[in-house]
C-alpha positions in Angstrom: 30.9 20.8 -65.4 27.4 21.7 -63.3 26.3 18.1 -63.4 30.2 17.1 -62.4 29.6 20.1 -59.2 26.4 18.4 -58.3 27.9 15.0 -58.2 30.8 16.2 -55.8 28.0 18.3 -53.8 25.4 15.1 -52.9 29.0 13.6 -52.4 29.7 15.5 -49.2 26.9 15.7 -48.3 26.8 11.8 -47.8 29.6 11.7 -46.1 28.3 14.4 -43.5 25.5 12.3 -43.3 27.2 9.3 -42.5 29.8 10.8 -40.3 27.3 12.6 -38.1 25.6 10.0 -36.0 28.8 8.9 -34.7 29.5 12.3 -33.5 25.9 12.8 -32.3 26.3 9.4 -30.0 30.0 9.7 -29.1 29.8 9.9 -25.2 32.3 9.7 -22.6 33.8 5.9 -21.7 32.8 4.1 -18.5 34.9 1.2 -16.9 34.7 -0.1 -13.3 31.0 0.0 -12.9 29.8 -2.3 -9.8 26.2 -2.5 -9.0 25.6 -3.0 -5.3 22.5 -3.8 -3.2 21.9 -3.6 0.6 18.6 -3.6 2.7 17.5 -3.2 6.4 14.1 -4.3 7.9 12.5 -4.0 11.6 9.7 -5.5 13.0 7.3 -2.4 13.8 4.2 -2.7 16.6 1.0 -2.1 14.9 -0.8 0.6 16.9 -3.9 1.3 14.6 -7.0 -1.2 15.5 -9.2 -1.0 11.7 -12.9 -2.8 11.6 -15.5 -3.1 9.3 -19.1 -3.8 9.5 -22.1 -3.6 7.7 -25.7 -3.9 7.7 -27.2 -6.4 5.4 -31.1 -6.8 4.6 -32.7 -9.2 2.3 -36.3 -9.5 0.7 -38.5 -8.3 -2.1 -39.0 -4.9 -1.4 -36.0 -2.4 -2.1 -37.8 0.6 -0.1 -38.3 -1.6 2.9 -35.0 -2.9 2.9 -32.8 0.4 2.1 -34.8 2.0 5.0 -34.1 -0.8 7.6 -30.1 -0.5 6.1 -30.1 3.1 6.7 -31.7 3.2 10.1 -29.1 0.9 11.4 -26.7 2.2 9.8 -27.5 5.8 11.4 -27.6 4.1 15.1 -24.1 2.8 14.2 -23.0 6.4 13.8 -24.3 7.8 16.4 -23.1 5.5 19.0 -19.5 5.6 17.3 -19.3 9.6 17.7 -20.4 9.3 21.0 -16.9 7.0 21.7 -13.5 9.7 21.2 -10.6 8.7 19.4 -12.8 6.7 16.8 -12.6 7.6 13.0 -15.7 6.3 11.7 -16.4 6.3 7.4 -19.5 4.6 5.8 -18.3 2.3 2.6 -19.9 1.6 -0.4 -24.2 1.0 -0.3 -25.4 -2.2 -2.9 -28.4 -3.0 -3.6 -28.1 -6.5 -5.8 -30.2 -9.2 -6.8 -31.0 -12.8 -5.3 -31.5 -15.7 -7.9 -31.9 -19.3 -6.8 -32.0 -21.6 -9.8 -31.7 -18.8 -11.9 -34.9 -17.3 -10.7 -35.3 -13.7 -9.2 -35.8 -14.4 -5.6 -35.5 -10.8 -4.2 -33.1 -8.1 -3.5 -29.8 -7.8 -0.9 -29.4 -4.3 0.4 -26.0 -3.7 2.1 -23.5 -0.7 3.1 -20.6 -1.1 5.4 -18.8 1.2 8.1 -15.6 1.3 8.6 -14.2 2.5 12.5 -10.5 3.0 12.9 -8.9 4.1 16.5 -5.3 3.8 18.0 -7.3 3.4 21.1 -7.7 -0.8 20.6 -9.7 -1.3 24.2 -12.2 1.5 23.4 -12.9 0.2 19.8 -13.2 -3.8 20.7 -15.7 -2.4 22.9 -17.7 -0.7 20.9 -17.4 -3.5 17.8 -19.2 -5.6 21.3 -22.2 -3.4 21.4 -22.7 -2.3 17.3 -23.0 -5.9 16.9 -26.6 -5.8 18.0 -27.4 -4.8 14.9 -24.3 -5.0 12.4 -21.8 -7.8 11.4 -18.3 -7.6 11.6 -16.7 -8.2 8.0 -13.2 -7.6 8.9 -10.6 -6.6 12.2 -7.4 -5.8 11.3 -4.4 -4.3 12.9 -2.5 -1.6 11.0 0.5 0.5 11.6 -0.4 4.5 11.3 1.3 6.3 9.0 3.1 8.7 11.1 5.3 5.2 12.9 5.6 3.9 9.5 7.3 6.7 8.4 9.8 7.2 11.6 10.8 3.3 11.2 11.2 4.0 7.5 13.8 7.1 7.6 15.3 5.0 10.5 16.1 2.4 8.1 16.7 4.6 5.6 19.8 5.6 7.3 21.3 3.0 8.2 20.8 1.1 4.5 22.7 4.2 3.2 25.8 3.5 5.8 25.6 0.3 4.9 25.7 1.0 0.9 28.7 3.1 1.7 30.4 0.8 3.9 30.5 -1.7 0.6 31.6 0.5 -1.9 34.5 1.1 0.6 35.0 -2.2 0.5 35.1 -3.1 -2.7 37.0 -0.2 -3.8 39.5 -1.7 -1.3 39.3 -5.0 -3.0 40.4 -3.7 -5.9 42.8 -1.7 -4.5 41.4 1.6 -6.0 41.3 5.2 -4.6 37.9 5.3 -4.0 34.7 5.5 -6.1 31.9 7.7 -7.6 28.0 7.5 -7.4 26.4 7.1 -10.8 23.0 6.0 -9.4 20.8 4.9 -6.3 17.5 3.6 -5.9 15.7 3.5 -2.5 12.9 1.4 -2.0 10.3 0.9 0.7 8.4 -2.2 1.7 6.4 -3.9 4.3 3.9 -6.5 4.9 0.9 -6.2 5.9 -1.5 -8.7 7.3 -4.5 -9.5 5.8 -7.6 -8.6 7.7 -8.8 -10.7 10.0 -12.4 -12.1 8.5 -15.6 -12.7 10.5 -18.5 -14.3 9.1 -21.9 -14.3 10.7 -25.4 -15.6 9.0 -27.4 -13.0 8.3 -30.2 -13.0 11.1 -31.5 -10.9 13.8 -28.9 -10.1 16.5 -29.5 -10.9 19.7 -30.7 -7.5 21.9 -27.9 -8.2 24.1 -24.1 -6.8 23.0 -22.0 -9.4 21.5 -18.6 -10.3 23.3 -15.8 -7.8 22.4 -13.4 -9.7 19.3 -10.4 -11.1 21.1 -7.6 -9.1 19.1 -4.1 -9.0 19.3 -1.8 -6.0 18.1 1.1 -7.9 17.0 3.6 -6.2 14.3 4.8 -5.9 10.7 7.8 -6.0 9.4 9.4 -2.8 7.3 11.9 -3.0 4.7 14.1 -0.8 2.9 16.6 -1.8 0.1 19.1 0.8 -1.5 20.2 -0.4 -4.4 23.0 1.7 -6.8 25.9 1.9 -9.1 29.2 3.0 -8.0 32.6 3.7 -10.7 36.0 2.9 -9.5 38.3 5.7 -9.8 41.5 4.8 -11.3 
């Protein structure tokens, strides 16, 4: 009689075993889902000038040519604080080595400096007269954060009208009361051009101020896409 209790015990037990999982995943049913997709995009003036330029030295003694890197590099930063409106960061300092053939030759000592300026006229100028003793690596034009994000919410809006305006629609296709949100996604996109690159053999500049870079602002184009998942009501 125990064993027989035992045997009906592990019995039930199974069964609540087996039962369970499909109470534990039971969830409502869904019907009617669409999934819909709309985007928006603007061409946006850039209004941010961004250039890089750096100091390059190259020989066989470090000490020599970190010290000529670093004094032109502090007459760089003194003239660009003397010129308002001008962000001005120093990049990354390398020293590295020169083979030819596979043979040490010497060392390359280099650090950039990056200027950045909503003020285009006043930093093409200044690029002009640091190129007496730096090379421009890149000119860029950029679109500052605080326009970005304007254009953005902008666009935000309207892709969220539009979203609407289709779920309307559909739900009219399908001759249907209306409709619920189950989900949205709202993405944000734009291209960016690549910098603008500016090679220059590694000599002596000449004492006299280089030309100012003939720039143009032009604009990017920002995108938004909304993209979502709407239920019919019945």
């Amino acid at each position: 009689m125990r064993n027989l209790n035992i045997q009906q015990f592990l019995t039930s037990l199974l069964l609540v075993i087996s039962i369970s999982p499909a109470w534990a995943d039971d969830k409502d049913p869904t019907y009617d889902r669409v999934t819909l997709s709309v985007s928006a995009e603007t061409k946006v003036g850039n209004d941010t000038l961004v250039a890089v330029l750096y100091s390059q030295k190259e020989g066989a003694i470090t000490t020599k040519l970190a010290r000529e890197v670093n004094q032109n590099l502090s007459w760089a930063l003194d003239m660009a604080k003397q010129t308002a409106g001008i962000k001005v960061q120093t990049l990354d300092y390398r020293t590295d080595p020169v083979y030819r053939k596979q043979v040490l030759q010497g060392w390359r000592v280099k650090q950039s400096l990056r200027l950045e300026s909503r003020n285009s006229a006043a930093l093409s100028g200044l690029i002009g007269e640091l190129q007496k003793r730096l090379a421009v690596e890149s000119i860029s034009y950029q679109v500052s954060p605080e326009k970005r994000k304007l254009s953005q919410d902008e666009l935000i809006q309207q892709a969220l009208v539009d979203f609407r305006a289709r779920a309307d629609m559909v739900a009219k296709a399908w001759e249907r009361p209306g409709y619920r949100l189950v989900q949205i996604d709202i993405n944000t996109s734009d291209h960016t051009p690549r910098p603008k690159m500016m090679r220059m053999a590694a000599m002596e500049m000449s004492a006299n101020a280089m030309p100012s870079p003939a720039i143009e602002a032009g604009s990017q184009t920002v995108r938004v896409s909304v993209n979502g998942v709407v239920e019919l009501t019945p």
